[in-house]
N, C-alpha and C positions, 0 to 999 in steps of 0.2 A: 598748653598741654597737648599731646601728641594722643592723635584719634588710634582707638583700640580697634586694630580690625580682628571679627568674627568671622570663622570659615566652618561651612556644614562639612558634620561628619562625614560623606559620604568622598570629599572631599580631601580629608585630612586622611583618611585610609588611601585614597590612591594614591597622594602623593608619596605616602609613608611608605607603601607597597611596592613606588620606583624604587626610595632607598634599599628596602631589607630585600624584597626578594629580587628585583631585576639589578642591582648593585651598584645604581647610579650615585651618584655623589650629592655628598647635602649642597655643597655648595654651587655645587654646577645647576641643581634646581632651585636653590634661593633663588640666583641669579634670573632663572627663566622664568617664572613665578612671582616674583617679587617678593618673597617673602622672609619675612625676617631669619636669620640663621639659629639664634637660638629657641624662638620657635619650633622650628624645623624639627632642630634633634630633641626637644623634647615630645613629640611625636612621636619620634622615633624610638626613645628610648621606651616611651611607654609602650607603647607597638610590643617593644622586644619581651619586656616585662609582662605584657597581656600572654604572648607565646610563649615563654616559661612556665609560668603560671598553667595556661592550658595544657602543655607536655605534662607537666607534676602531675595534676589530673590524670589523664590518659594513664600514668605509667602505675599509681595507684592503683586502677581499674581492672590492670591485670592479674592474670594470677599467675601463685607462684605454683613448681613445680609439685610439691607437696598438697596445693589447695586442689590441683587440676586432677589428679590423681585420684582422689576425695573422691570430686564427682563422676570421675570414671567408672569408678568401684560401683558406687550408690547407683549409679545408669546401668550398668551391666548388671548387679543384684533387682534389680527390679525388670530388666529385662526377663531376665533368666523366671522370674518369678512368673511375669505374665506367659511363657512361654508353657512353662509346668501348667498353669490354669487353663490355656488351651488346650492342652495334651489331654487331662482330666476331663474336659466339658466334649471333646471329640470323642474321646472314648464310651462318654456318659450318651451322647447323641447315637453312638452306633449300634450299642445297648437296648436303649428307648425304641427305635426304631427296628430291631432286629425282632422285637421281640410282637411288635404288633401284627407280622406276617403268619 
């Protein structure tokens, strides 16, 4: 029976990270590595499938035109809000105090 070799995660990512992002070749790091080829691209392929996966995420996360807009409105309505309460409480201050002279 042919011994199962175990490689640490940290491991399996750099190599993974010559393929996908610096564009080396599976086979040309089998080769330097010693490691089995279909190994390799299953690495790789899961590699790709994890970044998928976390794009979908991300793109979920956005908002759309109509959401963003939402909270434009609602931020500038409560702006405007706190703004009129200042106005009121400045007015109310000059008031209070005008009147104790």
């Amino acid at each position: 029976m042919a011994k199962k070799n175990t490689y640490p995660k940290e491991f399996k990512e750099y190599v993974t990270k010559l393929v996908v992002l610096d564009g080396r070749k599976i086979v040309d790091i089998c080769q330097e590595l010693n490691i089995p080829y279909d190994t390799l691209q299953k690495w790789v392929a899961s590699y790709r499938k994890k970044q998928q996966e976390d794009e979908h995420l991300r793109q979920n996360q956005l908002m759309t035109a109509s959401e963003y807009k939402e909270l434009y409105e609602t931020e500038r309505r409560k702006k405007l809000e706190l703004e009129e309460e200042l106005a009121i409480l400045k007015k109310a201050m000059h008031i209070f105090t005008q009147g104790k002279n």
